[in-house]
ZAMARGU-4260 file (C-alpha; in steps of 0.2 Angstrom, whole numbers, plus 5000, padded with zeros to 4 digits):
<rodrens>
0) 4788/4645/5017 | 4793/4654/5033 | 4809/4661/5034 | 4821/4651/5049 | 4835/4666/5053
5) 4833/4673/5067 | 4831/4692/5071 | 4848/4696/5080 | 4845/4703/5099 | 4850/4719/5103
10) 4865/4713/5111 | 4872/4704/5099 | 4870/4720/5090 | 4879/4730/5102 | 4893/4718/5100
15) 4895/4720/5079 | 4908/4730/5076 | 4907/4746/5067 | 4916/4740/5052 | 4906/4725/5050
20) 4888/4732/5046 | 4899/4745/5036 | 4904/4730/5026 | 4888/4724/5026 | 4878/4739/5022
25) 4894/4741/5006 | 4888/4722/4999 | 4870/4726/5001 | 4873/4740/4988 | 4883/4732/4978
30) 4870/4718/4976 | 4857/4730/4972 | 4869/4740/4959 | 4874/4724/4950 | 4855/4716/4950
35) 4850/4735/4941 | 4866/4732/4929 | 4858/4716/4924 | 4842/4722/4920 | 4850/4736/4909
40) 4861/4724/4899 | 4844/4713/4897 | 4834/4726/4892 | 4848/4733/4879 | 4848/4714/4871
45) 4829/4712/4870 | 4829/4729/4862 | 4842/4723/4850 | 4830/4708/4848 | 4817/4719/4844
50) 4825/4726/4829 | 4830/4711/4820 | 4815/4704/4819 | 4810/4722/4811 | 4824/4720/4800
55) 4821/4703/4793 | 4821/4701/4775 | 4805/4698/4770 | 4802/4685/4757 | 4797/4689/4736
60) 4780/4685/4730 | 4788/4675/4719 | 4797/4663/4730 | 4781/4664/4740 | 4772/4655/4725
65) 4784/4644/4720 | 4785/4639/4739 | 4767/4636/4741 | 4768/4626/4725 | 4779/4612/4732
70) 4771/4611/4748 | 4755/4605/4737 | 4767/4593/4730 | 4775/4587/4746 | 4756/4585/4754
75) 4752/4576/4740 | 4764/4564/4745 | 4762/4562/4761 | 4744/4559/4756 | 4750/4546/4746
80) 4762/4538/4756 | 4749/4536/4772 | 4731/4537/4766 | 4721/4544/4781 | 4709/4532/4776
85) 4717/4521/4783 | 4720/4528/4802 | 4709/4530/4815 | 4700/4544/4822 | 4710/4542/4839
90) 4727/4543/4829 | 4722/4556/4817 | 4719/4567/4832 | 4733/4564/4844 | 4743/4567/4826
95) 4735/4583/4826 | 4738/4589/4841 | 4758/4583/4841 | 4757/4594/4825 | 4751/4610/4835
100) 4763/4607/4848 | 4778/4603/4837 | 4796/4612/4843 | 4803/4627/4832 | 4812/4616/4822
105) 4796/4607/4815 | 4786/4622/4814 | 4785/4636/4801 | 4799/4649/4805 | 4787/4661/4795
110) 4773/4661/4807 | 4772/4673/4821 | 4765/4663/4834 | 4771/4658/4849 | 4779/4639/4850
115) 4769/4634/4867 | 4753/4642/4871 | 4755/4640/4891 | 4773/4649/4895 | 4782/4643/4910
120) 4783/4653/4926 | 4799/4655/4925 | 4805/4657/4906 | 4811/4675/4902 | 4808/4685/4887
125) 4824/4685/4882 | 4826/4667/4883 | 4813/4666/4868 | 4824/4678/4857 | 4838/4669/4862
130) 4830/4652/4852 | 4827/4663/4837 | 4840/4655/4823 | 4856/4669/4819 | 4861/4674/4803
135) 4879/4675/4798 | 4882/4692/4794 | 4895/4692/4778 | 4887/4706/4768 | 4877/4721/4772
140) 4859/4718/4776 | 4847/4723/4761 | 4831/4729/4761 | 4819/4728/4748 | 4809/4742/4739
145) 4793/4736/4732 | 4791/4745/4717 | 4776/4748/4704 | 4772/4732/4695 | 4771/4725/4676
150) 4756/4716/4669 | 4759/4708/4650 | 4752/4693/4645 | 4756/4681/4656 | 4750/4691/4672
155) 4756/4704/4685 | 4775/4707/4687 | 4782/4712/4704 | 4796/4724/4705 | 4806/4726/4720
160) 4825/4736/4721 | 4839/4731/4734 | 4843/4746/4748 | 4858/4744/4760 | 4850/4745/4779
165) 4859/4754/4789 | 4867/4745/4803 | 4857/4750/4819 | 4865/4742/4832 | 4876/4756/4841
170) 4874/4760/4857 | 4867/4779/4863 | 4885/4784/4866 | 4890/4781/4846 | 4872/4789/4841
175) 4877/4806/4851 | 4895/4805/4844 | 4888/4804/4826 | 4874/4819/4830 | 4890/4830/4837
180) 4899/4824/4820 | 4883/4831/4809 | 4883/4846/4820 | 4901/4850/4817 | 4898/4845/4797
185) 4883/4859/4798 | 4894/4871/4805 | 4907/4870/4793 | 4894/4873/4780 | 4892/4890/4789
190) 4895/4904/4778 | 4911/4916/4779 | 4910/4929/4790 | 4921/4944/4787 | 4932/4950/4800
195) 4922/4964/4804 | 4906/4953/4807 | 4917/4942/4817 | 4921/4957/4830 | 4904/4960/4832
200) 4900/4943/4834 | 4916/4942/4847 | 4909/4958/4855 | 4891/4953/4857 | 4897/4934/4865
205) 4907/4944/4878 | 4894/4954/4882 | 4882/4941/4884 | 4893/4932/4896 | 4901/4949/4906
210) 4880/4953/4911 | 4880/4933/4917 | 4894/4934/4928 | 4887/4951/4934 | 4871/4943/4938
215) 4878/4928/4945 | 4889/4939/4957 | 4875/4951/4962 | 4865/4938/4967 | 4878/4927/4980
220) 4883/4943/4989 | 4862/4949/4990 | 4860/4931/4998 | 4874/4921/5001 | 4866/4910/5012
225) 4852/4904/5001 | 4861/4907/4981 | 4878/4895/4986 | 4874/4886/4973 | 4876/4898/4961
230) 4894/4898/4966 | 4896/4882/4955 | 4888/4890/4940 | 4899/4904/4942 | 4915/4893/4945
235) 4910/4884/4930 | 4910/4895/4918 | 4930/4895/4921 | 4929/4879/4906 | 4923/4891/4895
240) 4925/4884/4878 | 4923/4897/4866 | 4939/4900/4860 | 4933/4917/4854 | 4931/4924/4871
245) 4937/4908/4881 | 4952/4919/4888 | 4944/4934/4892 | 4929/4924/4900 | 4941/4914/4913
250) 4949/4929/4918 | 4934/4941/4922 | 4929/4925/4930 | 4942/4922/4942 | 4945/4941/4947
255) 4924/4938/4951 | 4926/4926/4959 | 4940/4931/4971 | 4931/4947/4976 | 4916/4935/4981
260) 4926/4927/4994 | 4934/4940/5001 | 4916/4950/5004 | 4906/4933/5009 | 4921/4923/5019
265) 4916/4922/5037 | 4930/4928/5050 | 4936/4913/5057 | 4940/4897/5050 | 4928/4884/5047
270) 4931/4867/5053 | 4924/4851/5046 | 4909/4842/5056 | 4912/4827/5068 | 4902/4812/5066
275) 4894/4816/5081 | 4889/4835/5079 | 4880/4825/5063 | 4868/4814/5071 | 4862/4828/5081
280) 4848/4837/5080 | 4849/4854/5078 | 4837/4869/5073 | 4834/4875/5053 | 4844/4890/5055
285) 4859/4880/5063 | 4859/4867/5047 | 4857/4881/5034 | 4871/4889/5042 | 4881/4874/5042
290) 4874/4870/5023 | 4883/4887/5020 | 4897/4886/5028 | 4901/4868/5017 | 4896/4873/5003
295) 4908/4889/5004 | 4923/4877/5010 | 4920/4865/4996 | 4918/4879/4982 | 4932/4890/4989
300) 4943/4873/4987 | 4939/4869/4969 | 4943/4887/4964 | 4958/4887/4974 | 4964/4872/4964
305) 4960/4879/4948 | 4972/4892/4951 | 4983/4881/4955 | 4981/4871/4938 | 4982/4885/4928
310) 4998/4891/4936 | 5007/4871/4933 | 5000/4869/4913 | 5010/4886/4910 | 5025/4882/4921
315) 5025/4865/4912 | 5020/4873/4895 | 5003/4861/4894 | 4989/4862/4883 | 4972/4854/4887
320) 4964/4840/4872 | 4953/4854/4869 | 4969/4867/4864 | 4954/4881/4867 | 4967/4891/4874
325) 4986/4894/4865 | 5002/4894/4875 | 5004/4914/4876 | 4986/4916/4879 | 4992/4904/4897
330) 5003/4916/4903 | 4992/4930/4906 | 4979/4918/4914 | 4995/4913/4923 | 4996/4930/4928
335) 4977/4933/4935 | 4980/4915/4944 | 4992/4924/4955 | 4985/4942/4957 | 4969/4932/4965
340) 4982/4921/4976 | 4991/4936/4983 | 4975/4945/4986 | 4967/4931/4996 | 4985/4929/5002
345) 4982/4946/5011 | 4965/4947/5014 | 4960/4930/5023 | 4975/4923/5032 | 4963/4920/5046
350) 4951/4908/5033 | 4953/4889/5027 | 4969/4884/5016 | 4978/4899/5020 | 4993/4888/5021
355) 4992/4879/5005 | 4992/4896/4996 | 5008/4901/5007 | 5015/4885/4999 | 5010/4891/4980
360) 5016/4908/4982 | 5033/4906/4991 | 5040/4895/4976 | 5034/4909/4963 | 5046/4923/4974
365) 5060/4915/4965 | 5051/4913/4949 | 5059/4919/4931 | 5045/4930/4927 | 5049/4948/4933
370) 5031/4952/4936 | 5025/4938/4946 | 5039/4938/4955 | 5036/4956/4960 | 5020/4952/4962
375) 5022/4940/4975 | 5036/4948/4984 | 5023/4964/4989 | 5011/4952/4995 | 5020/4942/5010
380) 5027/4960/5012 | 5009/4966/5017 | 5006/4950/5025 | 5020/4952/5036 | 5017/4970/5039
385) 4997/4966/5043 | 5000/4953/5052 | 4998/4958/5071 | 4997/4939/5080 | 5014/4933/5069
390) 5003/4914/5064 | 5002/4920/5046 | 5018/4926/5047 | 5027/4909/5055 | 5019/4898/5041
395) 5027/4909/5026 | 5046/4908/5035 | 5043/4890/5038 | 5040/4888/5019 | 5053/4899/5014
400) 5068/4890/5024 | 5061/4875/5016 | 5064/4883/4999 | 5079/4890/5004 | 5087/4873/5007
405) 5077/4862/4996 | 5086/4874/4983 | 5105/4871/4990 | 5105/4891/4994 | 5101/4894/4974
410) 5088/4908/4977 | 5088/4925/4972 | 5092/4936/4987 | 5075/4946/4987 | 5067/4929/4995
415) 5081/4932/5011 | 5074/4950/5011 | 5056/4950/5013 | 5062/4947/5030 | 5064/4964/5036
420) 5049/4966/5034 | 5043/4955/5049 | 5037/4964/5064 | 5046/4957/5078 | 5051/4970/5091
425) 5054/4958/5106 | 5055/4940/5110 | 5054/4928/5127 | 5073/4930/5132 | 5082/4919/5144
430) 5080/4926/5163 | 5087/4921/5181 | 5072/4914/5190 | 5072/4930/5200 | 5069/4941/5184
435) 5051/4932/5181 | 5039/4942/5189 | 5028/4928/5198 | 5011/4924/5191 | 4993/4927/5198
440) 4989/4911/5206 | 4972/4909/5214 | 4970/4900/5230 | 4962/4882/5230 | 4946/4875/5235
445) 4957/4866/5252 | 4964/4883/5256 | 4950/4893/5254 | 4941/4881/5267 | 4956/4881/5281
450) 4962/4897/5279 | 4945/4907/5277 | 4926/4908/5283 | 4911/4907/5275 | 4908/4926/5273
455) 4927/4927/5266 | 4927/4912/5254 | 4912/4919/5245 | 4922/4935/5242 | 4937/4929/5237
460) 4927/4918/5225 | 4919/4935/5218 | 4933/4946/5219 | 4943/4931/5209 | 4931/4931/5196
465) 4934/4950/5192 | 4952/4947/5192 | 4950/4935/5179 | 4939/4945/5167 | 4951/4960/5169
470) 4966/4947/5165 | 4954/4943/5151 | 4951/4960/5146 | 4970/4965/5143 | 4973/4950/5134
475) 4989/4944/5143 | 4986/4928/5135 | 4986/4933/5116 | 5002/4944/5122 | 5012/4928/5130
480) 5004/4918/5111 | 5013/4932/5102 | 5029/4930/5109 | 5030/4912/5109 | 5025/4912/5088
485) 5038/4929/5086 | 5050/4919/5094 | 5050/4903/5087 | 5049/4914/5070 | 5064/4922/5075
490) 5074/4905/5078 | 5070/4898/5060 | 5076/4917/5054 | 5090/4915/5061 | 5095/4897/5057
495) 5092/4900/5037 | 5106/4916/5040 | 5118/4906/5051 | 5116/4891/5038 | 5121/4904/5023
500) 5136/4911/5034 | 5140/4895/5039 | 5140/4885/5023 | 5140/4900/5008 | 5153/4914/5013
505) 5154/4920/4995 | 5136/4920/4990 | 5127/4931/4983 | 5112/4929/4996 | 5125/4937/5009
510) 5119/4957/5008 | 5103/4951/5011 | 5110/4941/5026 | 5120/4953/5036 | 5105/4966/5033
515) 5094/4954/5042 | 5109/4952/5054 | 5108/4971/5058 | 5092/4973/5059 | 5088/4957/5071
520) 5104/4956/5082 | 5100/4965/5095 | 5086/4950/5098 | 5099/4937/5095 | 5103/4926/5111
525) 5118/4928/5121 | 5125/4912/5117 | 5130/4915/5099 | 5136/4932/5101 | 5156/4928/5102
530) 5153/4915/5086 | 5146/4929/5076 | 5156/4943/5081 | 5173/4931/5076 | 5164/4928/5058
535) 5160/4946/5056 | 5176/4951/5059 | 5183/4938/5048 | 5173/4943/5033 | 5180/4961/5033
540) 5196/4954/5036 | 5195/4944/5020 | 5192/4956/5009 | 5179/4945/4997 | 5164/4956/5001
545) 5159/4972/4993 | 5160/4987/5003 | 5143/4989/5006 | 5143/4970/5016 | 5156/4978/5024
550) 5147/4992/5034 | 5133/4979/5037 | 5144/4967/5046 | 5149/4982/5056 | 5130/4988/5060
555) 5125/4972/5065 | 5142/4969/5076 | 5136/4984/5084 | 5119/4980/5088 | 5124/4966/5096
560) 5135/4975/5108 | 5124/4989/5111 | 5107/4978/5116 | 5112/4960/5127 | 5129/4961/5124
565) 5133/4976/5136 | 5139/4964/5149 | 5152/4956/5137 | 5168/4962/5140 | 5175/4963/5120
570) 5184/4979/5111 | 5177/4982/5097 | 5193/4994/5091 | 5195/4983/5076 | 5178/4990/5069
575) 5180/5008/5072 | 5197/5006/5062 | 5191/4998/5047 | 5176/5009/5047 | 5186/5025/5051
580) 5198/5020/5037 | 5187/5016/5022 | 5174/5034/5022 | 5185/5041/5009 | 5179/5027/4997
585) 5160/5035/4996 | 5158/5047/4985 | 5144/5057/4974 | 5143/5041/4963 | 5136/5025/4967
590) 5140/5023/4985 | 5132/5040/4988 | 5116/5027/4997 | 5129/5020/5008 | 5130/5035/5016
595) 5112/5029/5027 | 5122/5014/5031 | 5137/5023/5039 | 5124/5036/5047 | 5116/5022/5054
600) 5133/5014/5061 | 5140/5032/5067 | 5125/5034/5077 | 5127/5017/5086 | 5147/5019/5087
605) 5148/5033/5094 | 5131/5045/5100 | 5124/5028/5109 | 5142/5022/5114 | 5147/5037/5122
610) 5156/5033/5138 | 5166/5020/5128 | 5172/5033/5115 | 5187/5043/5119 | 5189/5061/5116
615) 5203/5059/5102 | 5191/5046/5093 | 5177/5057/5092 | 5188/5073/5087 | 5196/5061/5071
620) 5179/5055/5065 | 5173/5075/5065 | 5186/5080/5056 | 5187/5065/5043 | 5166/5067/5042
625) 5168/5087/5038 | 5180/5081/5024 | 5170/5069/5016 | 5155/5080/5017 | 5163/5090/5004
630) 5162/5079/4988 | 5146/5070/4992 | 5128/5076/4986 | 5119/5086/4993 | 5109/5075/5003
635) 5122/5063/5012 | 5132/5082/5015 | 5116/5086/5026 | 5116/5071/5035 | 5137/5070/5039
640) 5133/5090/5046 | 5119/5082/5056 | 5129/5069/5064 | 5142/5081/5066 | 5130/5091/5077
645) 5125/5078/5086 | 5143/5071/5090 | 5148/5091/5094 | 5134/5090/5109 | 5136/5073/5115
650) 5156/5075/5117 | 5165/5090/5127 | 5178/5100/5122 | 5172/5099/5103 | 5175/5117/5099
655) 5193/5112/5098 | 5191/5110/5079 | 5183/5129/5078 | 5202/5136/5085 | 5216/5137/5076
660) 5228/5137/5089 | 5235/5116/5092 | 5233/5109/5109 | 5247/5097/5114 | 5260/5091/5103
665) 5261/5083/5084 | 5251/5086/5068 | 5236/5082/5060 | 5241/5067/5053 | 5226/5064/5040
670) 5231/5048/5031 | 5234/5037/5045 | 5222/5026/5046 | 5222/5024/5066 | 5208/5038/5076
675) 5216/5036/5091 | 5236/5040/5085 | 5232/5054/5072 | 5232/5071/5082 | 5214/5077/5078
680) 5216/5091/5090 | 5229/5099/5082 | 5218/5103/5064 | 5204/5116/5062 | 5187/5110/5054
685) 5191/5123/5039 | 5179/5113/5028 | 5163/5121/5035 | 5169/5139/5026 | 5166/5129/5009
690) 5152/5123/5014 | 5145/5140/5019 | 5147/5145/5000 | 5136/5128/4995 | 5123/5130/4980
695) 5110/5119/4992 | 5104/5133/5004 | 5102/5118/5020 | 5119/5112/5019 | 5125/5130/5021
700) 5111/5131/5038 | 5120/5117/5042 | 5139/5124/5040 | 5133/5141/5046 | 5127/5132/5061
705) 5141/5124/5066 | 5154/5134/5063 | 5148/5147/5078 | 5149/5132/5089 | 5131/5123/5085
710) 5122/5133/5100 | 5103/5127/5103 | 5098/5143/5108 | 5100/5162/5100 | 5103/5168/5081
715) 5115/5154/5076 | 5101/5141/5080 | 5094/5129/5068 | 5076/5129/5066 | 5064/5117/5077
720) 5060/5108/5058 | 5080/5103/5057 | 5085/5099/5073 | 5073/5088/5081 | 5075/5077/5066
725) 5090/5062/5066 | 5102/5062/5051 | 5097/5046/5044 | 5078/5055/5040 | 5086/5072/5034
730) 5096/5059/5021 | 5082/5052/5017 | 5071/5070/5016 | 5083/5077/5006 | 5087/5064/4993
735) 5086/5065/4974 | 5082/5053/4965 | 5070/5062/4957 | 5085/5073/4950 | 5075/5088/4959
740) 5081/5100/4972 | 5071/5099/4990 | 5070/5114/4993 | 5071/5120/4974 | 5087/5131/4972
745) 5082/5150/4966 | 5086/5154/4949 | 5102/5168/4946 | 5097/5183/4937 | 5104/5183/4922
750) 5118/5197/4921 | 5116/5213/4906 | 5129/5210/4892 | 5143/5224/4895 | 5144/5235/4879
755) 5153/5250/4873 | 5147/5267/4874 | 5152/5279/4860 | 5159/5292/4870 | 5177/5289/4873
760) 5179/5274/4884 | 5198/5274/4883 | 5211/5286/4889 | 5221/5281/4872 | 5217/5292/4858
765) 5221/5282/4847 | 5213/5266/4854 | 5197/5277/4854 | 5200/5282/4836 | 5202/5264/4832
770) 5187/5259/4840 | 5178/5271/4834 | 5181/5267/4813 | 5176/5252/4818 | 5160/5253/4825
775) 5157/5264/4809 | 5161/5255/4796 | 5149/5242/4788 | 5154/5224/4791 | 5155/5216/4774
780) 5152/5197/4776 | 5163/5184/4766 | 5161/5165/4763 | 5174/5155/4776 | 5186/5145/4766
785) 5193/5133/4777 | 5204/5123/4766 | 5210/5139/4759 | 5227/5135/4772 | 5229/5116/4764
790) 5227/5121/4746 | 5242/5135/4748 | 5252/5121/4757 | 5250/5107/4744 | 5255/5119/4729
795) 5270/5126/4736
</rodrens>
């Protein structure tokens, strides 16, 4: 028959959508999965077939005679009843052949041959199975067991014995369930092993798979190209099952396996393949390369998110169904999981899902374990500090202003203070139009042509293509990209601390904020600076934060003012105030590291401020600095002498405080807490001759130093070591929280014992005669009664 449709014309086919011959290409294969899903169902009941007929109960030899007996009598009847005498041959032979060709309800059931001799075209195997008569299944099958037989008198006796069969119809599934029950039954009937025999046994399986996981990662970096797919092998040995050295195993594995990636990860990212890049052609090298580069991505992805299910089952406190692995055992795979995050963290921010292991780690900052906490701070502290472009560094502040808000400001404040670790020095500011330097623009095609000849348009052509590979070559453009992604890292920074000021005021998260503040404010814009200064102010006014908050609302006031905010016109007199009246609470305890804090404000307050510092302010914070330098450690007394030296050249008429003759009227007023009203120049700095007599021999370099006037020149000069450096350094140089000296102090040598001589020591001579019966006579030791005084007193 030939077949009528028509072949569709290549316009037609132009017209059929896309999604249509993907429809019809999905119901083709659907057709051809069904029709093989038919065949397997039919193939599974004719085997089932198959082994019923094997299964049949066969019939006794008994039975068998006693049945062949009345057949003889029932032929006999039938021969009585119609005589084929009687019939003719015609009808004796059609009978015969309606006898051969009788249906299986006429015919012998015991017989094997088939009901029709010709089979129809189109009648299936299973068809003829399906006509077989079923037997009810009440009791298990029996099989009989023909045993030996009996002869006596009357003949041979068969004996046969019942067996129950096995019921064989379960399907491959069921068989391999029973096969792993046997082998677990066989394993149990393993003998005991003592626990010494179980270590070696332990020791010899890790061994076994520690020099496969060697090989398998000697091999991907040898070829990385061509062994990829031992990548899987390796990553699947992360399942390990043994529960002997399951743990050990997935943790070798996933230390392995991060080391892989960072040696055979490519430097840039890898992008997915369009569908045309596909259907081309390419050469073999280009499509192993390609083959590679998938294979990498996919692998590096199922490893990623194997870290990250290990990390959920021990936050959630899981087990798998197979409980290979105990709940304490999780934590330290916990633990590995997010050592190899942070290292690929660090190592490839430049590679594929780099952001999705910025959104697991960010969380685990604020985690309860100490260690992975830790552990996560260091890293986005190295990321930050690595990070020279700022795109790494803008994903990880995005995700931790998330956090910080998803969490109603409930964070601990080392999340707010991986921060000051960002490297952000300057940002695109607002200018006047006339500020913008104007760009290189390149003349156009029309201008060129009106404005120059030939000879003139073909160099201008060549000497702006120089221009641009120079422009090229100093990478203006990644320079304008860095300060675009610094500043709009800068704005989110700055929105999570104005939030926490704004929302928060007595949180714990506000140190870490006005640290920020100080560090960042001179980048802040113009805009916010009389806001920030008024909530600065009120904060120290209301007395609810610590001290140490205290001095860094006043650095960061100050940077504001000393960067943009030159050209406002605010007093800061309310800053020096509180500041100048609250030194006396450092001291040599806790607040001794405060002490870098107020160097860091002085040296903004007053050396960078200079011409908006009067001479009586300056005089008051000299004197009140030499006084606190006196119970302070050795350390913070360095750096007040330091600054001292620095205010003592930056300000004339200094050397006030090294006369003790008072200029102008009043006293020294020391407890007021005003700089300006308390008469500095009428006091002499008389602190520096204690601190001459210091135990550490640089304060008293320091206090020698100054007293003769701090000259830069001649024998009362400091050493090129001392003063080139600021004070916050020496502070830092000098510190001891080792409990050590820097420099060591020299050891006093001990003095002699003073003794008597036995000449006369005495003018006295009887003194001398006294002394002298003493020494001679022999000192007669008696036991010490103590109690001797109570017992007198309780008798009498």
């Amino acid at each position: 028959r030939k077949n009528t449709k028509r072949v569709p014309s290549f316009r037609k086919l132009l017209r059929t959508s896309k999604i249509k011959l993907d429809n019809k290409l999905k119901n083709k294969q659907y057709k051809q999965q069904s029709a093989a899903k038919k065949y397997r169902k039919e193939q599974k009941k004719l085997r089932q077939a198959v082994r019923d007929a094997v299964c049949r109960k066969p019939f006794p030899l008994e039975e068998y005679k006693k049945k062949t007996g009345v057949e003889k009598q029932e032929k006999e009847e039938e021969e009585d009843a119609l005589p084929l005498d009687m019939m003719d041959e015609d009808d004796l032979k059609l009978m015969q052949d309606l006898a051969q060709k009788a249906s299986f309800i006429t015919r012998d059931l015991s017989s094997n041959e088939p009901v029709h001799i010709k089979k129809r075209k189109n009648e299936s195997v299973i068809d003829k199975y399906e006509k077989m008569p079923r037997r009810m299944q009440t009791e298990p099958e029996k099989e009989l067991i023909h045993l030996l037989p009996i002869k006596d008198k009357g003949g041979i006796i068969p004996q046969t014995m019942e067996k129950p069969v096995l019921n064989i119809t379960q399907d491959e599934e069921e068989d391999t369930e029973e096969m792993e029950v046997a082998e677990d039954g066989n394993e149990e009937l393993l003998p005991v092993l003592t626990p010494e025999e179980m270590a070696a046994q332990r020791r010899r399986k890790l061994q076994e798979r520690k020099i496969h996981i060697a090989a398998l990662a000697a091999a991907i970096l040898s070829d990385p190209e061509n062994d990829i797919k031992k990548l899987k092998e390796l990553r699947a040995m992360l399942m390990e099952q043994d529960p002997n050295v399951a743990v050990i195993v997935r943790k070798l594995v996933m230390v392995s396996l991060m080391e892989i990636f960072k040696d055979i990860a490519p430097s840039y990212k890898i992008r997915p393949l369009t569908e045309a890049e596909k259907a081309t052609k390419v050469k073999k090298e280009t499509q192993k390369l390609r083959e590679f580069e998938e294979g990498l991505v996919s692998q590096y992805k199922f490893y990623l998110e194997n870290l990250e299910q290990t990390i959920k089952d021990w936050k959630q406190r899981k087990l798998k169904k197979s409980n290979v692995i105990s709940l304490k055992a999780y934590k330290g795979l916990a633990e590995i999981a997010v050592k190899c995050l942070c290292e690929l963290l660090v190592a490839l921010p430049h590679f594929n899902f780099h952001n999705n292991i910025i959104v697991l780690i960010v969380p685990l900052m604020n985690d309860t374990s100490k260690m992975i906490s830790e552990l996560c701070f260091e890293a986005v502290k190295k990321l930050f500090k690595q990070d020279k472009l700022g795109f790494a560094s803008l994903g990880v502040v995005k995700v931790i202003s998330g956090l910080v808000k998803g969490r109603n400001y409930n964070v601990r404040p080392e999340v707010l203070k991986v921060f000051l670790h960002l490297r952000i020095k300057e940002v695109e500011l607002k200018k006047d139009s006339e500020d913008i330097a104007p760009k290189k623009k390149f003349m156009t095609y029309k201008e060129k042509r009106k404005n120059l000849s030939r000879m003139q348009r073909k160099w201008k052509k060549a000497e702006e293509k120089l221009e641009r590979e120079l422009l090229e070559a100093e990478a203006s453009e990644s320079k304008e990209k860095k300060l675009k992604l610094h500043t709009e890292t800068l704005n989110i920074v700055f929105l999570t601390y104005f939030r926490i000021l704004k929302k928060t005021k007595k949180s714990p998260l506000l140190p870490a904020v006005l640290e920020g503040l100080a560090k960042f404010a001179h980048l802040i814009n113009v805009e916010f600076f009389d806001d920030l200064l008024i909530v600065l102010h009120s904060l120290i006014a209301s007395g609810d934060v610590t001290y140490r908050e205290t001095l860094h609302c006043i650095l960061s006031a100050f940077h504001i003012l000393s960067g943009q905010g030159d050209v406002l016109n605010i007093d800061p007199m309310k800053f020096y105030t509180h500041l100048y009246k609250t030194l006396f609470s450092l001291h040599a305890g806790g607040t001794n590291d405060d002490i870098g804090i107020v160097l860091q404000c002085l040296d903004v307050m007053l050396a960078k401020r200079r011409k908006q510092v009067s001479q009586q302010r300056a005089l008051a914070f000299i004197k009140r600095l030499s006084t606190l330098g006196l119970h302070v450690l050795p350390n913070s007394s360095i750096g007040i002498l330091a600054t001292n030296r620095v205010l003592m050249h930056t300000f004339p008429k200094m050397d006030l405080l090294l006369d003790n003759e008072s200029q102008g009227s009043g006293i020294y007023l020391p407890e007021l807490e005003e700089p300006e009203h308390c008469n500095a120049q009428n006091t002499a700095l008389w602190e520096l001759h204690l601190l001459q007599r210091h135990y550490h021999p640089i304060v008293r370099k320091f206090a020698a130093h100054l007293i003769v006037g701090a000259p830069a020149e001649g024998s009362g000069a400091l050493s090129a070591d001392l003063s080139r450096r600021p004070a916050t350094e020496l502070f830092e140089t000098y510190n001891m929280k080792g409990m050590t000296f820097n420099p060591p102090v020299a050891s006093v040598m001990p003095r002699k014992k003073d003794t008597f001589s036995q000449t006369d020591s005495f003018l006295n001579e009887e003194l001398n005669e006294w002394l002298q019966k003493h020494n001679s006579d022999t000192a007669i030791h008696k036991p010490l009664d103590f109690a001797k005084h109570l017992k007198e007193s309780s008798l009498s």
